[in-house]
C-alpha beads as a LAMMPS data file, in Angstrom:
LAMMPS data file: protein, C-alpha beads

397 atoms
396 bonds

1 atom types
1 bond types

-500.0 500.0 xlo xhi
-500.0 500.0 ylo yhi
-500.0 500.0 zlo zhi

Masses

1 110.0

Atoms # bond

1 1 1 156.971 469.161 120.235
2 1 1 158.000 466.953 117.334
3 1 1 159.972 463.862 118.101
4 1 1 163.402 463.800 118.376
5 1 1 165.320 462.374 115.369
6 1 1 166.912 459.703 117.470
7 1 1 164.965 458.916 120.717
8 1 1 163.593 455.554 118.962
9 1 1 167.231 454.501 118.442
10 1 1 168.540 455.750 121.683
11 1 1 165.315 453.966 123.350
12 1 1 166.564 450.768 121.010
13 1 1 169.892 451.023 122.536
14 1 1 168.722 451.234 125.722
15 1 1 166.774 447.644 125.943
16 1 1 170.011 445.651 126.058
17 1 1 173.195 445.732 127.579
18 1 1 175.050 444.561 124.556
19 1 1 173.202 446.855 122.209
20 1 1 174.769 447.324 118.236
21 1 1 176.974 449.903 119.190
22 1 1 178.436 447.642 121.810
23 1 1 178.942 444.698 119.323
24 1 1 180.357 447.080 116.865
25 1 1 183.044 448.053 118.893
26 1 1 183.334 443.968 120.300
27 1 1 184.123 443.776 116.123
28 1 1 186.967 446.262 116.188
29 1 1 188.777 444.219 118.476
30 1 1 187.905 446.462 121.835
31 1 1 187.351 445.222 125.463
32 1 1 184.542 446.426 127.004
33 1 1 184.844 447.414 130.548
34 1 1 181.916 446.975 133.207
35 1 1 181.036 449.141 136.427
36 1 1 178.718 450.380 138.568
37 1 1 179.801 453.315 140.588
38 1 1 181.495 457.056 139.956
39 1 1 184.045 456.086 142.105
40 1 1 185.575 454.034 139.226
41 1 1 186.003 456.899 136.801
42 1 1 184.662 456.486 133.664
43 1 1 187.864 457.988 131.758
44 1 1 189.951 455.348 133.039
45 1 1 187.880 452.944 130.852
46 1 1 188.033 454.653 127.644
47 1 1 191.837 454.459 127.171
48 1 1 193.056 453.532 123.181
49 1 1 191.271 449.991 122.626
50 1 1 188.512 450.109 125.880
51 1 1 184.813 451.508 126.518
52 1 1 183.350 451.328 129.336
53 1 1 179.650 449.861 129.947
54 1 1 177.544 451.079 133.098
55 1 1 175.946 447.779 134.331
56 1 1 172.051 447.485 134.039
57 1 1 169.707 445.125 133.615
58 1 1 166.594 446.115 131.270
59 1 1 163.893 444.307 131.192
60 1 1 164.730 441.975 134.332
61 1 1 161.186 440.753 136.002
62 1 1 162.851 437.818 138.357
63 1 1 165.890 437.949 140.603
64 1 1 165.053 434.099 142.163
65 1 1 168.791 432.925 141.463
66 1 1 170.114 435.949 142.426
67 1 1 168.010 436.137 145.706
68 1 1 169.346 432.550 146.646
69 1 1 172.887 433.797 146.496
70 1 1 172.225 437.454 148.412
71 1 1 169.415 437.158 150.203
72 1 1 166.100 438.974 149.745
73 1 1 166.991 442.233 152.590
74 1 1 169.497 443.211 149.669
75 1 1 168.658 445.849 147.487
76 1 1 167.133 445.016 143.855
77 1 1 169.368 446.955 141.865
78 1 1 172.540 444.620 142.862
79 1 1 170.184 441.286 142.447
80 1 1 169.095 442.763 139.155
81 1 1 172.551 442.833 137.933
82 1 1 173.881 439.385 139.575
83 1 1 170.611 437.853 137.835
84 1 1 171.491 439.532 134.487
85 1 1 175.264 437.990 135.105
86 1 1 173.979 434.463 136.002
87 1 1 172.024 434.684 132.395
88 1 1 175.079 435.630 130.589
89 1 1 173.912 439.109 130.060
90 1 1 177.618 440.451 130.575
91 1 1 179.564 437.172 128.937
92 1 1 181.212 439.808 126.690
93 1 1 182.875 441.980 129.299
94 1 1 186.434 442.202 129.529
95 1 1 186.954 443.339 133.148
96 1 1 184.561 444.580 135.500
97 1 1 186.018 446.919 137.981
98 1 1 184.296 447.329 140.741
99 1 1 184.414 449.457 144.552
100 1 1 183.507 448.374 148.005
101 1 1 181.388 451.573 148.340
102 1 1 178.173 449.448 149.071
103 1 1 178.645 446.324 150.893
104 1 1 175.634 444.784 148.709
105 1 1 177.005 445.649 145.187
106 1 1 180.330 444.669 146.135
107 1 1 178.907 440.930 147.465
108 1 1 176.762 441.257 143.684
109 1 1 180.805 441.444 141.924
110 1 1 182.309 438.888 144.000
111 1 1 179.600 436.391 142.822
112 1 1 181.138 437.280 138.739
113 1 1 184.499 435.578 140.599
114 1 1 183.128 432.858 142.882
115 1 1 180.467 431.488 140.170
116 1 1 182.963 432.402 137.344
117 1 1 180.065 433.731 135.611
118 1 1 182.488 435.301 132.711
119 1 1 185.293 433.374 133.227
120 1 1 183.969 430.865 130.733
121 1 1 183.345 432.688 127.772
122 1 1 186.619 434.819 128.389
123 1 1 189.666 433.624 130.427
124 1 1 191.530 436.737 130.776
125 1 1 188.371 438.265 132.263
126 1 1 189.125 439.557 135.886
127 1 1 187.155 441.349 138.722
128 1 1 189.175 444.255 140.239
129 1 1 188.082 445.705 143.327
130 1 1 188.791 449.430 144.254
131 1 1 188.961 450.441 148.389
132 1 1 187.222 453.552 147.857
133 1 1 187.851 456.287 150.523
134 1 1 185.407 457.609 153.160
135 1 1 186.365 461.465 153.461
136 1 1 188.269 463.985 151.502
137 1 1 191.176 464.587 153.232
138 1 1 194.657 464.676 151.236
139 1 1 195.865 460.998 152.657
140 1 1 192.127 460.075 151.202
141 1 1 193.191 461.295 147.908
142 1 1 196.286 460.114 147.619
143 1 1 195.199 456.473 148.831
144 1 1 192.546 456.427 146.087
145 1 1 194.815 457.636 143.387
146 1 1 197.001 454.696 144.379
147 1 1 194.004 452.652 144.455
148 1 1 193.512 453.301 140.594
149 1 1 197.040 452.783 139.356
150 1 1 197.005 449.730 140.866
151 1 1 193.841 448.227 140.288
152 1 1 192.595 449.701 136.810
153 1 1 195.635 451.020 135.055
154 1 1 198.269 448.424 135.927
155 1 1 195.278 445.255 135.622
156 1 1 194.640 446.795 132.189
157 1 1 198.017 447.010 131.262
158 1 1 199.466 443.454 132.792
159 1 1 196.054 441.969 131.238
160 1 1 195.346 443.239 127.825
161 1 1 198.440 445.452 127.608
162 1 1 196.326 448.860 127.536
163 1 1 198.993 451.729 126.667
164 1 1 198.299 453.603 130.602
165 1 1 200.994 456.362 129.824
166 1 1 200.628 459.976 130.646
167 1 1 199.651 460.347 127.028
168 1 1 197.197 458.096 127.078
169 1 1 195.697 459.258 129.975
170 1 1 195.744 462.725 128.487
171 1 1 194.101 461.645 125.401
172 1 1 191.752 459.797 127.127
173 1 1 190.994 462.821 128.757
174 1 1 190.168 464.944 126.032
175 1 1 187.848 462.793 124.673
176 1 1 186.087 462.478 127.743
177 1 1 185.470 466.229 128.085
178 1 1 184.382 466.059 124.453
179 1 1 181.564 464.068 125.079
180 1 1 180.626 465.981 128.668
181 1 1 180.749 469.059 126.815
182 1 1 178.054 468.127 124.350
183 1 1 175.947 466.128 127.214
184 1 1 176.064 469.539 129.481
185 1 1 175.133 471.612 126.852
186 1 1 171.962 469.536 126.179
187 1 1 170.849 469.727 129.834
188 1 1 171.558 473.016 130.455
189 1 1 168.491 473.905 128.096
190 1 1 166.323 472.345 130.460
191 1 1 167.567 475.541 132.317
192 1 1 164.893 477.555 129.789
193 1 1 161.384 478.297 131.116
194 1 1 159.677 476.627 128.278
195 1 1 162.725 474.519 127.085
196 1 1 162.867 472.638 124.058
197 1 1 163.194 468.868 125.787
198 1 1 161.824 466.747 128.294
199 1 1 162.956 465.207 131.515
200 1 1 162.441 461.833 130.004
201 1 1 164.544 462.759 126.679
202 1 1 167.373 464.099 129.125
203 1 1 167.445 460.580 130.479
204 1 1 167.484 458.592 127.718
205 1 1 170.563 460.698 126.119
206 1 1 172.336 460.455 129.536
207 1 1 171.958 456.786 129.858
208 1 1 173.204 456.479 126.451
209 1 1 175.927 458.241 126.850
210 1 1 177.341 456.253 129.738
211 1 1 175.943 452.635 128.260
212 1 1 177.740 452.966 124.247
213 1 1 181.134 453.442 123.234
214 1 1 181.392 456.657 123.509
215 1 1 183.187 457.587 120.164
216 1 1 180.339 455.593 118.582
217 1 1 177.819 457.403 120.297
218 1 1 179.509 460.904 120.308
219 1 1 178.123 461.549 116.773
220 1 1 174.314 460.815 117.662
221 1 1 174.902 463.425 120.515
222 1 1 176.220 466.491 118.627
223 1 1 173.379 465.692 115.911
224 1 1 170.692 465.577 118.911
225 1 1 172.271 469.010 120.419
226 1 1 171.933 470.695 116.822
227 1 1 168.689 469.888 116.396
228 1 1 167.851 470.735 120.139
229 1 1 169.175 473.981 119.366
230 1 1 166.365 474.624 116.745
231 1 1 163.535 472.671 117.927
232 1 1 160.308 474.570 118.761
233 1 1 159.222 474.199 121.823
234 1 1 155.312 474.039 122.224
235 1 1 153.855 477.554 122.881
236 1 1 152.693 477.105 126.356
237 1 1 154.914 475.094 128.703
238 1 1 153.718 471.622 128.967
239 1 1 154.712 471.151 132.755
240 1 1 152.885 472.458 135.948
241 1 1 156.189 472.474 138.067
242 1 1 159.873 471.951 137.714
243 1 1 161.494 469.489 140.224
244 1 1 164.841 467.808 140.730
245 1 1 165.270 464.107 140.624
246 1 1 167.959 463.295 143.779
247 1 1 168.907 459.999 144.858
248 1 1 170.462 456.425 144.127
249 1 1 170.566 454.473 141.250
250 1 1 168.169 455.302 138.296
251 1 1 168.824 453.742 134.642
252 1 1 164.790 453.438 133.995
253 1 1 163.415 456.893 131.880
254 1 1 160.058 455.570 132.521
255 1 1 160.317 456.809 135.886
256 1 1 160.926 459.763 134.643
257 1 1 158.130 459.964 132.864
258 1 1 155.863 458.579 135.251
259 1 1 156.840 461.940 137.237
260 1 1 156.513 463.917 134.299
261 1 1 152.966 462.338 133.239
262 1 1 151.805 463.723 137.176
263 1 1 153.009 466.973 135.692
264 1 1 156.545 467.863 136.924
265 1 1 159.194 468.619 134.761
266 1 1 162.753 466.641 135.650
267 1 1 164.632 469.406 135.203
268 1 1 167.787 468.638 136.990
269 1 1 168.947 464.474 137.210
270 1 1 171.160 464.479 140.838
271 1 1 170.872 460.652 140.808
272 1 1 173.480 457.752 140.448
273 1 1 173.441 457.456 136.391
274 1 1 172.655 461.343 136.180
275 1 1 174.769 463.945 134.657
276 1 1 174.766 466.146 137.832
277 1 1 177.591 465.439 138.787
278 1 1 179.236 463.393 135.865
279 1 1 179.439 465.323 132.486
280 1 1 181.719 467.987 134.164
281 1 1 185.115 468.499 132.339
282 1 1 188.337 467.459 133.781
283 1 1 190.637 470.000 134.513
284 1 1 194.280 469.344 134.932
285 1 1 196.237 471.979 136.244
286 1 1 199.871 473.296 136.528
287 1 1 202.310 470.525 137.557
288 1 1 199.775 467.695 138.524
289 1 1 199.605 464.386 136.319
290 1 1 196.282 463.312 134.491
291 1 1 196.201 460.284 137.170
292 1 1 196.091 462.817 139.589
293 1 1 193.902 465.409 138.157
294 1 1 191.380 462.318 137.769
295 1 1 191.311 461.201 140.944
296 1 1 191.061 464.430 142.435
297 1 1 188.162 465.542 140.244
298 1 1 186.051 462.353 141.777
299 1 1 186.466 463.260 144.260
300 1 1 185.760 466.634 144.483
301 1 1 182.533 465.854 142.504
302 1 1 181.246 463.123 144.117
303 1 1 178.098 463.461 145.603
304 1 1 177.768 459.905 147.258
305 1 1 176.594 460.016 150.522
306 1 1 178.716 457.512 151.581
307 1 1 180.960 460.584 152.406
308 1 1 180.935 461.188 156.374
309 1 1 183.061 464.610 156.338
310 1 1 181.349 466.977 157.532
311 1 1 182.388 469.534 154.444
312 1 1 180.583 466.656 151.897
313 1 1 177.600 466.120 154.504
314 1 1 176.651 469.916 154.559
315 1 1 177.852 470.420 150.884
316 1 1 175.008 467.512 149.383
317 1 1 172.584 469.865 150.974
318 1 1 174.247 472.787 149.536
319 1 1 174.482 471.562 146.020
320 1 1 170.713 470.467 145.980
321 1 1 169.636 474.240 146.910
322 1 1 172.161 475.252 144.229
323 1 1 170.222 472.882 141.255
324 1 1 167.113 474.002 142.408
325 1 1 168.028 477.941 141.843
326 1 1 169.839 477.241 138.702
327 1 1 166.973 474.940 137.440
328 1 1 164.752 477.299 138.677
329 1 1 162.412 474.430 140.243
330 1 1 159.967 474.399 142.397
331 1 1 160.338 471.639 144.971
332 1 1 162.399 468.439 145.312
333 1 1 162.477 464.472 145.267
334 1 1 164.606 462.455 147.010
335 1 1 164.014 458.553 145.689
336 1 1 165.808 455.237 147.611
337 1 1 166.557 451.804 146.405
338 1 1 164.419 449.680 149.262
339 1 1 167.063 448.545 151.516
340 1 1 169.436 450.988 150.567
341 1 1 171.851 451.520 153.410
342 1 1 173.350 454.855 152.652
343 1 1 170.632 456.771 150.830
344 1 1 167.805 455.569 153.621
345 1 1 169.369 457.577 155.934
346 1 1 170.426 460.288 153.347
347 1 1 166.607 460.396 152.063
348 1 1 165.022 461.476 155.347
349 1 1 168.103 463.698 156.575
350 1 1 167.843 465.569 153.272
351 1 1 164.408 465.570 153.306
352 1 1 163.952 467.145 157.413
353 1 1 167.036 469.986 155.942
354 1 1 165.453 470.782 152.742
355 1 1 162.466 471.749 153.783
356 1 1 163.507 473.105 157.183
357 1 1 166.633 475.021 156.420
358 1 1 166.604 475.836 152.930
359 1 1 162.699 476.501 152.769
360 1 1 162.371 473.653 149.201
361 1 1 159.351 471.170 149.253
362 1 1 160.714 467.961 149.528
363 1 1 159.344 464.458 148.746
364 1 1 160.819 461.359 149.557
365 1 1 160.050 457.672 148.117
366 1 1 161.555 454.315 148.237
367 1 1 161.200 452.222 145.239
368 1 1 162.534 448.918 143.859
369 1 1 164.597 448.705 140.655
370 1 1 161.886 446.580 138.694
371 1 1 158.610 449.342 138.984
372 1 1 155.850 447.369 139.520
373 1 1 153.994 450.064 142.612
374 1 1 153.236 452.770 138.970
375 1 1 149.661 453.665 140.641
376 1 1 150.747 454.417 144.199
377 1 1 153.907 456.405 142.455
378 1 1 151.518 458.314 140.124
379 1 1 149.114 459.273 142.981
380 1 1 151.633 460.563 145.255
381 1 1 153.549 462.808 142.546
382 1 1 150.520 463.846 142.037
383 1 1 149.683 465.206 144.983
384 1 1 153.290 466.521 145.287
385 1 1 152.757 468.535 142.097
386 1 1 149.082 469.900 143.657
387 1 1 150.580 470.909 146.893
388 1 1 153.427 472.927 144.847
389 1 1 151.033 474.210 142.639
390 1 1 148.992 475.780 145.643
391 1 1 152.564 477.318 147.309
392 1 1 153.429 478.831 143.992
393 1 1 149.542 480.561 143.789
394 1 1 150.542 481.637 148.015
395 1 1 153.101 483.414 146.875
396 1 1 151.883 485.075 144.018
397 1 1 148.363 486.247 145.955

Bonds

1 1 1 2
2 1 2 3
3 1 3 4
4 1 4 5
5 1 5 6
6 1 6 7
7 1 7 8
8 1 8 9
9 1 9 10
10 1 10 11
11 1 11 12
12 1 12 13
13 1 13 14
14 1 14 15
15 1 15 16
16 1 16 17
17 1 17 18
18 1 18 19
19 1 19 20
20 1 20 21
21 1 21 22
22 1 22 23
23 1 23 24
24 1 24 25
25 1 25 26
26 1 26 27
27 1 27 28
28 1 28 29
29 1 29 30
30 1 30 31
31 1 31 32
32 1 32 33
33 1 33 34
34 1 34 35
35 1 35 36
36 1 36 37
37 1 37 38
38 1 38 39
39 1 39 40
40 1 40 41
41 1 41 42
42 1 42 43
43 1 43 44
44 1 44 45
45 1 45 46
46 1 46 47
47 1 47 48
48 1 48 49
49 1 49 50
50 1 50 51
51 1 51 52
52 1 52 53
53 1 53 54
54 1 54 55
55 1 55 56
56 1 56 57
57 1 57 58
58 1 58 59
59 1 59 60
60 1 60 61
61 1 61 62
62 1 62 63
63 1 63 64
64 1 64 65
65 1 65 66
66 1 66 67
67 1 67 68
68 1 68 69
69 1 69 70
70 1 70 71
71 1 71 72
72 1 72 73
73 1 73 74
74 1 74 75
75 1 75 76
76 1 76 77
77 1 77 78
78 1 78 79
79 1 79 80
80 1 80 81
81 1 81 82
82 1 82 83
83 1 83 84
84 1 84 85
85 1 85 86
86 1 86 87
87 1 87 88
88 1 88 89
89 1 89 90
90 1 90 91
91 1 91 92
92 1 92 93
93 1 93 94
94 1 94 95
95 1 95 96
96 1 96 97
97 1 97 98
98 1 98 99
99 1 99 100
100 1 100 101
101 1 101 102
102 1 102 103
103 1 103 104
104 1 104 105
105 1 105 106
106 1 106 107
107 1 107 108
108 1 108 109
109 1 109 110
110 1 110 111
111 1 111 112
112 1 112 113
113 1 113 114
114 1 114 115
115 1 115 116
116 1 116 117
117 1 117 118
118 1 118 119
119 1 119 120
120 1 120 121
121 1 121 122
122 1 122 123
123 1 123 124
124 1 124 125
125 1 125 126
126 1 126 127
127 1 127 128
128 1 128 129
129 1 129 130
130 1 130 131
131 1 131 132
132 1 132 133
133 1 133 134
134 1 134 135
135 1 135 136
136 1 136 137
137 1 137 138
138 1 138 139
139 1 139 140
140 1 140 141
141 1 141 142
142 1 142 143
143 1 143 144
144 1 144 145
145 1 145 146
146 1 146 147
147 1 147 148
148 1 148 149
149 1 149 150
150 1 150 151
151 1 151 152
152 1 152 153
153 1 153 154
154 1 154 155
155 1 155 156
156 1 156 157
157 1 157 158
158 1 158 159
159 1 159 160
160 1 160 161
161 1 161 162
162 1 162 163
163 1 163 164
164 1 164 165
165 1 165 166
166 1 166 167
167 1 167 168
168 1 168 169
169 1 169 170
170 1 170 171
171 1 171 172
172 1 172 173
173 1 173 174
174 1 174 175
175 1 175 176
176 1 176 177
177 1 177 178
178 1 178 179
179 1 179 180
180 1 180 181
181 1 181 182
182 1 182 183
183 1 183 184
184 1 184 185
185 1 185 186
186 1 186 187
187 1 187 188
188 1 188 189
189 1 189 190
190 1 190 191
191 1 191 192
192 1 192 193
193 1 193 194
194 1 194 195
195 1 195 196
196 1 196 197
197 1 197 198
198 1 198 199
199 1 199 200
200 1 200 201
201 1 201 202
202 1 202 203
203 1 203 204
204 1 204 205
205 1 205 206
206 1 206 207
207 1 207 208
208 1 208 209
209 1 209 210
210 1 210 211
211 1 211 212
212 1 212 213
213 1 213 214
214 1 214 215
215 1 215 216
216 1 216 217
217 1 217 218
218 1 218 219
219 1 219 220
220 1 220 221
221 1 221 222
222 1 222 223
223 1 223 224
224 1 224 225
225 1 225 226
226 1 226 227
227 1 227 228
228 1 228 229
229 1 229 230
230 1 230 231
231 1 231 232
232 1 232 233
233 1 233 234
234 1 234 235
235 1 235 236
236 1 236 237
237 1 237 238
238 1 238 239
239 1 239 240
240 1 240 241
241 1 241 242
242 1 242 243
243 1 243 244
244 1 244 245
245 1 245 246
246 1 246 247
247 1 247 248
248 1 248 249
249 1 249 250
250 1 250 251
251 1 251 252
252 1 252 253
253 1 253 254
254 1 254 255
255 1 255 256
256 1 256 257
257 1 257 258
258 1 258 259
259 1 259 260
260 1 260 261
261 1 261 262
262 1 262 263
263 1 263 264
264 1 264 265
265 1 265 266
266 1 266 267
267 1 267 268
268 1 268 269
269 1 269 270
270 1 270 271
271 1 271 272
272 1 272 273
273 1 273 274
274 1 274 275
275 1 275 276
276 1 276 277
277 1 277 278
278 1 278 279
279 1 279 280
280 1 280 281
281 1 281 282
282 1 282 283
283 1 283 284
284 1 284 285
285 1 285 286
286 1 286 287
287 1 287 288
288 1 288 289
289 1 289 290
290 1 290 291
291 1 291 292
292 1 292 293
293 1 293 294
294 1 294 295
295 1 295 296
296 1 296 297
297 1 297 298
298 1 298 299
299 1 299 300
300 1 300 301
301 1 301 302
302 1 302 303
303 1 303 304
304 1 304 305
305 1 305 306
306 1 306 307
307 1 307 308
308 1 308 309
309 1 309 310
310 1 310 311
311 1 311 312
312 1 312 313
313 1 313 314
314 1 314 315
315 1 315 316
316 1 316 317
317 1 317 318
318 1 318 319
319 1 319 320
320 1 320 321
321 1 321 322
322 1 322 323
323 1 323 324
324 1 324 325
325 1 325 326
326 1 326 327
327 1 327 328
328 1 328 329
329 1 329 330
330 1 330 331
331 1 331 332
332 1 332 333
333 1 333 334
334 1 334 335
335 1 335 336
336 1 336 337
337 1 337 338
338 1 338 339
339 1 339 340
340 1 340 341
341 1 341 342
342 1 342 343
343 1 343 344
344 1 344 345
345 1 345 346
346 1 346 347
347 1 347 348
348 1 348 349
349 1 349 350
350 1 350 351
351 1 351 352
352 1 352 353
353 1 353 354
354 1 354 355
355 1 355 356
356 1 356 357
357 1 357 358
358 1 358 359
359 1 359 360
360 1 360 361
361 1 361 362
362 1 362 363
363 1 363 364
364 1 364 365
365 1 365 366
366 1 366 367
367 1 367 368
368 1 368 369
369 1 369 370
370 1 370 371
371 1 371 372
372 1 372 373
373 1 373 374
374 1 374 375
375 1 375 376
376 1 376 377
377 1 377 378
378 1 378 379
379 1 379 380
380 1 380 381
381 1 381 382
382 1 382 383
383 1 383 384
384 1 384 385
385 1 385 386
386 1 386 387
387 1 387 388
388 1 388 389
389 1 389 390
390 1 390 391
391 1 391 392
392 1 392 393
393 1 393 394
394 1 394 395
395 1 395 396
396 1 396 397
């Protein structure tokens, strides 16, 4: 297939944090908003005047400092970012708001306070912390809609003065669905049996869309879903089989096309920093506020499995067999941050399940944020891809 228009740029964007789009909307006077979780909503941080910034840190290949202050048995991915912090990677953040889902990232945010590793360059920055609920009960949503007013909306507003009115929210809103709308439409083409994109170019618009202001980027996105919607896809499919990509956090495409070099189409991205969930639209319905209709759309879509109810347990499951039949793919894998506390056990729970109860090939790897292992990866998926090459040749004999 010939190259997308804007994959160079959106790789470009992609190498820093504080990329041009970022430092043209630093020029217009906006505050740019960190975080690192879907529990902070992302629509709360594109209100008039913010734009939110998904932490990451490309290109990292030491986390010494950063190891000192957390110890090694932490995972990579919050070591990566406190090391990225210590360098002044995020100097021009605003705010970071932050959630004490994961006991490691959270320790990673309080460092930004206790080092004041922001504090210097701005003095209004701040670190808010959300309590993040473990179950979906009503009192769980209720608590965490609380949580929000009072520790994004009124911070922003006491802070900066952010407009947090119903209006705003509702705007905010709107031009959050905007942007999902055009995101979903790009991956649902991967729904296509010989679709016109990759795995890998899925990723990088994704990441983009969660890492640049978003009415900045917005325009790049509708141009890339045009021309999607008229590119020629090669005439044979290049892929042997079509997986989904489950797990924890993935910002690095390259892994994605490390899988897809084995031969195995990402069709489907259920991964923190993946669209599934996060580009659905927000609905707000009869006689509920936007505050509310946010909060209760996290957490209907959240697919963390930090949830313990039983409903979310059995649902994760659920919603993988769903991708799998919509995406039409062929088998599964489940990847871990090492030292990941919640997805370890998530990772060889959905793994025994998959294959057991819902009858879908599962793999399951652990892997550290900087990918240094590529060989041992590449051999593996490779032998994933054979063995679901020889069940789909079963079934047709």
């Amino acid at each position: 297939m010939k190259d997308l228009k804007h994959r160079v740029l959106f790789e470009h964007l992609l190498s820093d944090v504080k990329n041009e789009l970022v430092e043209q909307a630093l020029d217009a006077g906006q505050k740019a908003l960190g975080y690192s979780c879907y529990y902070v909503p992302e629509v709360l941080m594109n209100l008039d005047g913010c734009f939110s910034v998904r932490l990451r840190a490309p290109g990292i290949t030491d986390t010494a400092i950063a190891t000192y202050y957390m110890s090694e048995k932490t995972c990579m991915y919050s070591r990566s970012i406190l090391e990225r912090a210590i360098e002044g990677g995020f100097n021009f953040f605003s705010a970071l708001l932050s959630t004490e889902t994961c006991g490691m990232m959270h320790r990673a945010h309080e460092h930004f306070e206790m080092l004041n590793l922001v504090k210097e360059q701005n003095e209004d920055f701040f670190v808010s912390h959300i309590d993040a609920p473990f179950v979906t009960k009503d009192y769980a949503l209720r608590h965490y809609e609380r949580q929000l007013q009072k520790h994004v909306l009124d911070r922003l507003h006491e802070v900066y003065g952010v407009e947090t009115s119903e209006d705003a929210l509702r705007r905010a809103i709107e031009k959050h669905n905007a942007l999902c709308r055009v995101v979903s439409a790009i991956g649902a083409l991967r729904k296509q049996e010989n679709p016109p994109l990759t795995g890998y170019e899925f990723h990088l618009i994704e990441l983009v869309s969660e890492c640049c202001p978003h009415d900045l980027i917005l325009p790049y996105l509708e141009e890339t879903l045009e021309e999607l919607q008229i590119r020629k896809a090669d005439d044979k499919p290049w892929y042997r089989v079509r997986v989904v990509l489950a797990g924890g956090e993935n910002d690095d495409p390259d892994f994605t096309k490390l899988i897809e070099d084995s031969g195995a189409f990402v069709v489907a991205d259920r991964y923190c920093f993946g669209s599934l969930p996060g580009r659905e639209e927000i609905e707000i319905r009869d006689g509920e506020t936007a505050l509310a209709a946010i909060a209760r759309h996290y957490i209907d879509t959240n697919e963390c499995p930090r949830f313990m109810n039983p409903e979310k347990v059995h649902g994760r499951k659920q919603y993988l067999k769903q991708l799998a039949e919509d995406y039409h793919a062929d088998g599964l894998i489940v990847q871990q941050m090492k030292f990941c506390e919640y997805w370890e056990y998530e990772r060889m729970y959905c793994q025994h399940v998959m294959e057991s109860e819902y009858g879908l090939p599962c793999m399951g790897i652990e892997k550290e944020y900087i990918n240094t292992s590529t060989g041992q990866l590449r051999t593996r998926f490779q032998a994933f891809v054979e063995a679901l090459e020889m069940k789909k040749l079963t079934k047709e004999a």
